[in-house]
Structure formats: structure tokens, C-alpha cells
C-alpha positions in Angstrom: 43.8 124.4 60.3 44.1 125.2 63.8 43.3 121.8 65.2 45.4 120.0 62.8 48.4 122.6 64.4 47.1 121.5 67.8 47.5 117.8 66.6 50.6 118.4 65.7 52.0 120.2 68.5 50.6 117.8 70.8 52.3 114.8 68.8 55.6 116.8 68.8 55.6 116.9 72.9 54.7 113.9 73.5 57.5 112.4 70.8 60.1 114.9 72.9 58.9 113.5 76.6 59.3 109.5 74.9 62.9 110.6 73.6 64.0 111.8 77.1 62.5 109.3 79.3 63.6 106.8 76.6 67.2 106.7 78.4 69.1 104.7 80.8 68.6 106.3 84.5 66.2 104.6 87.2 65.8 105.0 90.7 65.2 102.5 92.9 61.4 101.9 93.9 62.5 99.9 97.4 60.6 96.6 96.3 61.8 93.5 97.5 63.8 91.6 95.2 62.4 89.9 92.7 58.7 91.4 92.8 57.3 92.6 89.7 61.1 91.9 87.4 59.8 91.5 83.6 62.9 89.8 82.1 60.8 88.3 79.3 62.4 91.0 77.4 65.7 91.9 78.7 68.3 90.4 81.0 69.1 90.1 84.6 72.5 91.1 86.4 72.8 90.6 90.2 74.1 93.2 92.6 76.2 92.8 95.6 77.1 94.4 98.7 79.2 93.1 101.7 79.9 95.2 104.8 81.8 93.5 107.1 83.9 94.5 110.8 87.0 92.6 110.5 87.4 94.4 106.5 87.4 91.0 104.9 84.0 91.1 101.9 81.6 88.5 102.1 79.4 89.5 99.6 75.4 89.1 99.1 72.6 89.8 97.0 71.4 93.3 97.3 69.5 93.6 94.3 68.9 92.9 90.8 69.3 95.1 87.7 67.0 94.5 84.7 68.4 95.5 81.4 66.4 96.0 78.4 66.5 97.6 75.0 68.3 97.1 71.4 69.5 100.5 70.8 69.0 101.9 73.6 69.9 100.1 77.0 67.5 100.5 79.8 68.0 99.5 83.2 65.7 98.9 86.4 66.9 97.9 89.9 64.8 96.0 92.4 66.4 96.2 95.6 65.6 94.1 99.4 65.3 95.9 102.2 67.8 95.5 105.1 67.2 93.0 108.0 67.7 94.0 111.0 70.6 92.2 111.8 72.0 94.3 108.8 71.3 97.5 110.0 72.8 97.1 113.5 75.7 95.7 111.3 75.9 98.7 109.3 75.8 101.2 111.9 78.4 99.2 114.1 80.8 99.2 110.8 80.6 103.1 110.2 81.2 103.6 114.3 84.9 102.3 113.2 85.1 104.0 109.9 84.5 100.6 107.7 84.1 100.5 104.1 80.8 99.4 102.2 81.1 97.8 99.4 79.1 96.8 95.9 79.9 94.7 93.2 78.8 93.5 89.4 80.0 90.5 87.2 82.2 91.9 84.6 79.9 91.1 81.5 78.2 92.3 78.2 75.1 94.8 78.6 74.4 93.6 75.1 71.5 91.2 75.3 73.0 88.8 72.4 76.5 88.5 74.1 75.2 86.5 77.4 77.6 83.8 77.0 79.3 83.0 79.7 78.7 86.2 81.0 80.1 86.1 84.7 83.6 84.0 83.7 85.6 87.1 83.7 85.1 88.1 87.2 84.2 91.1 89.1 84.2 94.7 89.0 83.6 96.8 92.5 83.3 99.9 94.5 83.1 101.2 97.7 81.9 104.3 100.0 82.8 105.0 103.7 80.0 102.7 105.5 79.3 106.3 107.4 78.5 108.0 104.6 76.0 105.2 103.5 74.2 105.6 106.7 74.2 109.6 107.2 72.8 109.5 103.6 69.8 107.3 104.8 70.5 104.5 102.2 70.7 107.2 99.3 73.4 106.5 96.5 74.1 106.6 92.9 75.6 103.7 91.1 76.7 104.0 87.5 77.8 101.5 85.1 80.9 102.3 82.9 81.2 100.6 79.4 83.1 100.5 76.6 82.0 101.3 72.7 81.5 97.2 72.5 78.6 97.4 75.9 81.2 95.3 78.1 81.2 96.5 81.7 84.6 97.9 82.4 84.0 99.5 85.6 81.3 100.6 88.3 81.1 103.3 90.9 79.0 104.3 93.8 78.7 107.5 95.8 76.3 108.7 98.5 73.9 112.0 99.1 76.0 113.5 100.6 78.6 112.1 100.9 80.5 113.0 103.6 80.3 111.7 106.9 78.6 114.4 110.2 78.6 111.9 112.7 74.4 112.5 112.8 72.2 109.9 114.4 69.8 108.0 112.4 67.1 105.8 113.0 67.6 101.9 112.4 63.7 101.6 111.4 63.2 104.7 109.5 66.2 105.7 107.5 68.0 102.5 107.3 65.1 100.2 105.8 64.9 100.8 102.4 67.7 101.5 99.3 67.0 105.0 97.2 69.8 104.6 94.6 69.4 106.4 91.5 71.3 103.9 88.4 72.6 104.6 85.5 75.0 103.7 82.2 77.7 105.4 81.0 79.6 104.8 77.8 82.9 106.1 76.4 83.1 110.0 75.5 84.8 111.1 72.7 88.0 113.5 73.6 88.0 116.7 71.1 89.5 117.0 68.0 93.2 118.6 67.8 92.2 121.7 65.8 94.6 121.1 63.5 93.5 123.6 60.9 92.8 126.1 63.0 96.1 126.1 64.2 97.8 126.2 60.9 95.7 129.3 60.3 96.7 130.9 63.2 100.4 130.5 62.2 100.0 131.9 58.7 98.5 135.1 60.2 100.9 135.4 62.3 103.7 134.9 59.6 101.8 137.5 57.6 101.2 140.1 60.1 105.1 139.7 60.8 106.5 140.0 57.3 104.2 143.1 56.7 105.6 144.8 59.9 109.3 146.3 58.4 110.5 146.2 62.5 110.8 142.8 62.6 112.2 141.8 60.0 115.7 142.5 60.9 118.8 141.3 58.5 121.1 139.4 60.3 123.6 142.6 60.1 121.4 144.5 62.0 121.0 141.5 64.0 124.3 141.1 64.9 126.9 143.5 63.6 128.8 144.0 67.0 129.8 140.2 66.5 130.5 141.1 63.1 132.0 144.2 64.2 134.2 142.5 66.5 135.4 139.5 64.2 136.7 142.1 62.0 138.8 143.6 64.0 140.4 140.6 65.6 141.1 139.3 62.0 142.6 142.9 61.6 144.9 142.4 64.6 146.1 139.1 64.3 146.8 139.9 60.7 148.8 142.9 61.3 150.6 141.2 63.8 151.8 138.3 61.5 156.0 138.8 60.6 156.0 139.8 56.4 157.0 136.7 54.8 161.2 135.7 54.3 161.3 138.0 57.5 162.9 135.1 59.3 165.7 134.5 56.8 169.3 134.9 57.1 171.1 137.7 54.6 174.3 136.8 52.6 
């Protein structure tokens, strides 16, 4: 009896670690791209970068993004390391405070709606090109969709992200991508509480009609205005001629 528990315990853990693992978050393994991609399952979508002196983006492949899964998207990035050219580049962008930028076709993450999946254009991000340096190539890039899977929108941050001014070294902290990348779909705003609400208005009607203080007539309310009307109808009426006053006697 006690090994079949064991069994059973033992299933149950290892059915909990599959459930969380089974989600959509990777982190980039700094592999070249294109080494080791399985898209014999699952689809490819290219990411971009451009970071460029004179502000104008010419982007180029950075990586790729392999999506797989029916229920349940998962997603893989293989990223290139930067040349040297592009780390001298990098660095000379965030002396002047220069943007760096990414970008993602605007596309279907669902695996039967490829169709002409890049015609509808772009989506983009950017961080300071500083903080992408400071942070040694660190970043997280998340994917924003809508209840459909359609990409409606991508952002990128850096850790940390804020910009020190430290040194870094070209070779050693600006060779290889460590972005962590996820997916995020629409979240559900809360219900109104309707009924709770109309509860909460009952009581209050209740606890106010059994409490004799507030529930004032509209005398008591306002008997000075009453007070007063009286005795300007009182006044004027008094003042008023008797009527024939105004005739001539024979």
C-alpha cells in the first residue's frame, strides 16, 4: 500500500513539474542562428534589430523564434552573436544616447493561420541603446496577442534598465544575447459587482428606515419655509382693500 502511495505521489510531481514547464517563457541559449531550430513541428518568425547613428532603422536578422504547440504556444529563440563591427557600433550609439530597436512581422501565432503571414506589416520596440549595453546584452521581449493568437504588439526592456554610464567590455559582455521571451494574451478586466452593489443599497435603505432620526417628514424638514410662506400669504392678504372699497356712494 505504501509503494503504490509512493507511485502515486511521484506521478503527481512529476505531472505538476510538465504543467509548469509546459508554458510559453524561454531564454535565450546564445547559439548562432539557425543551429539546432526543429521547425518540423512548429513555425518560424524572424527577429530584428537595427541600431543605427544617424536614427534612421536599417533593420537585420537578430534571431529566430520557434513556435510550437496546439493548445498551448511554445516559443524558442536562437539568437547570433554580435560581430565586432556591431559592438563598436553599439557602444558608439549609446555614447550619444541612440535608440535600439527590435521588430516582429505582425502575424498569427496560430500554426494553421500562416497565410500570408508577414503582409500586414510590422510591429516594434525600442530601449535606450545604453541601457542595452550596461545590461550586458540582457533583455526581455514579450509578445502581446489578442484572443484570436494575432500579434498585436511587442515590447522589450533591459536588466536593469537604466543607464550608469559603467564601462563594459566589447569581448566579454557584448558577445552574446541573454533575453528571456515570452507570450502574453488578453486579460480579462473584473466583473462590475453588480449584485453586490444592489445588496449594499438595500441595507442601507433598511438600516435607514429602521432608524426614526432620519426619517424626517418634509414639515420637520422644512417648516421655516413653510413658516414663512404663511405669513407672507397672511400679509399680503391682509393688505388687500375689502371688495366695492373702490366704489363711488350715491
Amino acid at each position: 500500500m505504501a509503494a503504490v502511495w509512493s507511485a502515486n505521489l511521484v506521478l503527481s510531481i512529476l505531472l505538476a513539474i510538465n504543467l509548469l514547464t509546459d508554458q510559453f517563457v524561454s531564454c535565450n541559449n546564445g547559439r548562432r542562428t539557425g543551429d539546432g531550430l526543429d521547425t518540423d513541428t512548429g513555425f518560424s518568425i524572424t527577429v530584428e534589430h537595427s541600431f543605427e547613428l544617424d536614427d534612421s532603422p536599417r533593420f537585420r536578422e537578430r534571431g529566430v523564434m520557434v513556435l510550437k504547440g496546439a493548445r498551448e504556444t511554445t516559443v524558442s529563440l536562437s539568437q547570433a552573436q554580435l560581430s565586432e563591427e556591431d559592438r563598436n557600433m553599439l557602444k558608439e550609439v549609446a555614447a550619444v544616447d541612440g535608440l535600439y530597436r527590435i521588430r516582429v512581422p505582425r502575424m498569427s501565432l496560430q500554426a494553421d493561420r500562416q497565410t500570408d503571414r508577414q503582409s500586414d506589416g510590422f510591429l516594434s520596440a525600442f530601449v535606450r541603446a545604453c541601457s542595452m549595453v550596461e545590461s550586458h546584452l540582457s533583455d526581455v521581449i514579450t509578445l502581446h496577442t489578442d484572443v484570436m493568437g494575432y500579434l498585436i504588439g511587442v515590447s522589450i526592456v533591459t536588466i536593469p534598465g537604466a543607464c550608469h554610464g559603467a564601462e563594459v567590455e566589447d569581448e566579454v559582455d557584448l558577445e552574446a544575447f541573454n533575453t528571456t521571451l515570452s507570450i502574453m494574451g488578453p486579460v480579462n478586466a473584473p466583473a462590475p459587482e453588480t449584485a453586490l452593489f444592489i445588496e449594499r443599497m438595500e441595507q442601507e435603505m433598511e438600516k435607514k428606515g429602521k432608524n426614526p432620526q432620519e426619517q424626517k417628514s418634509f414639515f420637520a424638514k422644512y417648516w421655516y419655509l413653510i413658516l414663512g410662506g404663511a405669513v407672507f400669504l397672511m400679509a399680503t392678504s391682509s393688505a388687500q382693500p375689502p371688495a366695492g372699497g373702490d366704489r363711488e356712494q350715491n
